[in-house]
C-alpha positions in Angstrom: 7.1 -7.7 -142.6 10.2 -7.3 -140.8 9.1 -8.2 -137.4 7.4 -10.9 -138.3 10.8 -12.0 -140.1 12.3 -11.7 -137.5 10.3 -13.5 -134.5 9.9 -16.2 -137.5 13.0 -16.4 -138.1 15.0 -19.9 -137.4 17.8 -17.8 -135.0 16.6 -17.9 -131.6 19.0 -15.3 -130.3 17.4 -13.0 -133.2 14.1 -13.6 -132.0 14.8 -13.3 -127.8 16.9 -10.0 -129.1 14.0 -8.8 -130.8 11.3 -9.5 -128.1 13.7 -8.2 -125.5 13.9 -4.5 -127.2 10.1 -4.3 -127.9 9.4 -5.1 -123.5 12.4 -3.6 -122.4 10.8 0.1 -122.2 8.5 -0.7 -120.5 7.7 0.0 -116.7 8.1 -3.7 -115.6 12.0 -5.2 -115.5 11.9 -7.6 -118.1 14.0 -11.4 -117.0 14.0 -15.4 -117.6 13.2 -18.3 -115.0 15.3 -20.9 -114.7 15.8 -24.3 -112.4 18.6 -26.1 -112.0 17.4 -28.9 -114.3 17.5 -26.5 -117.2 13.8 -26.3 -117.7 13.5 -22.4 -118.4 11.5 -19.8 -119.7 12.5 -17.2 -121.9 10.9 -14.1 -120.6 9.5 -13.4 -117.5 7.7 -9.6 -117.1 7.6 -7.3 -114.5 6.5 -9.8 -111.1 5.1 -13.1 -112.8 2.5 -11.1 -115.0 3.3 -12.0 -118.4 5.4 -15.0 -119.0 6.3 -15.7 -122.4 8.5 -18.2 -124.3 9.7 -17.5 -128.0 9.6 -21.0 -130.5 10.6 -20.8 -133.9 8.4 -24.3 -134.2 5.3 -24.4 -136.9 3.4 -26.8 -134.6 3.5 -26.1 -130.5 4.0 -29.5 -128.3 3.7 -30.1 -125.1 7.4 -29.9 -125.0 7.1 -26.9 -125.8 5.1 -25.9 -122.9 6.9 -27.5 -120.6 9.1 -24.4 -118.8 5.6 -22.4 -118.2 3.5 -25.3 -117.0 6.5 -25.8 -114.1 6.5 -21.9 -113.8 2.7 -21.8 -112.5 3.7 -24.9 -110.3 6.4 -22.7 -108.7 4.6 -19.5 -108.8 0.5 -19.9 -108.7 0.2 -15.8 -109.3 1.6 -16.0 -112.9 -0.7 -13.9 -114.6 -0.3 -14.8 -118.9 1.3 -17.7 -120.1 2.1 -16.8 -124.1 4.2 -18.9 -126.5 5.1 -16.7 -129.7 5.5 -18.9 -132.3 5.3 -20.5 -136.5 1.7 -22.1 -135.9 -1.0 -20.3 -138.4 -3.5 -19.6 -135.5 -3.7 -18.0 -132.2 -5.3 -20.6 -130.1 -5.3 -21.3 -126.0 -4.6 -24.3 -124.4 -6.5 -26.6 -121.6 -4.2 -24.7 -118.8 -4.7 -21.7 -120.1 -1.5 -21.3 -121.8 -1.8 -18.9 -125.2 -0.4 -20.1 -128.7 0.3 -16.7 -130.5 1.8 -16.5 -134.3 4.6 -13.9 -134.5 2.2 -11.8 -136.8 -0.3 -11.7 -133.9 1.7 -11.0 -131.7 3.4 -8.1 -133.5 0.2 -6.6 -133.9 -0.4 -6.4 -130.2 2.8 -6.7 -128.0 1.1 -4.3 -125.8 -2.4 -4.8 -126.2 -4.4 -4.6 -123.0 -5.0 -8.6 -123.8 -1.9 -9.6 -123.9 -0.3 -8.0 -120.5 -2.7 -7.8 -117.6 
C-alpha cells in the first residue's frame, strides 16, 4: 500500500522519484523528452521502447496525452505509450496510448506487457 501511496500521491516529484528508482536498474538508461515549447514527457526508456508519463489526475484528458501523442510524431518507433495515473481502470486509448492506475501498474512495472 505504500507504492500505490506513493505514485497516488498529489507530489509529483514523489511520484517521478519513485518511478525513477523502480526503472533505474534496469538494462536500458532511463530519461525525459522534451521540446522547446515545453511539451514533455516524463520518462522515456531505454531507445523509445516504453514511454511513460506519471499524472496524479483521477480522470486522463487529452491534455494529458498531449507530450506522447507529439512523441510518436517525432519518433514513429516508440514502442508503449503508458500514463500511470488516479483513474479506477486500466483502459487504452484510440492511438494506442495505455491508461494504467498506480495499483496496476505496481503490480507489473516489469511485466512482459508493459515493456516490449
Amino acid at each position: 500500500m505504500l507504492l500505490q501511496f506513493i505514485v497516488m500521491d498529489e507530489s509529483p516529484r514523489l511520484r517521478e522519484r519513485w518511478i525513477s528508482r523502480s526503472y533505474r536498474d534496469r538494462d536500458n538508461p532511463l530519461s525525459y523528452w522534451r521540446l522547446a515549447s515545453g511539451v514533455e514527457v516524463d520518462f522515456v526508456l531505454g531507445d523509445m521502447r516504453l514511454a511513460m508519463e506519471a499524472r496524479s489526475s483521477a480522470t486522463i484528458t487529452a491534455d494529458h496525452l498531449k507530450g506522447l501523442r507529439r512523441l510518436v510524431e517525432d519518433h514513429p518507433g516508440v514502442g508503449k505509450r503508458v500514463v500511470v495515473c488516479r483513474e479506477p481502470r486500466a483502459r487504452t486509448t484510440g492511438d494506442g496510448i495505455e491508461i494504467l492506475p498506480a495499483g496496476v501498474f505496481i503490480e507489473r512495472p516489469w511485466g512482459g506487457e508493459l515493456v516490449p
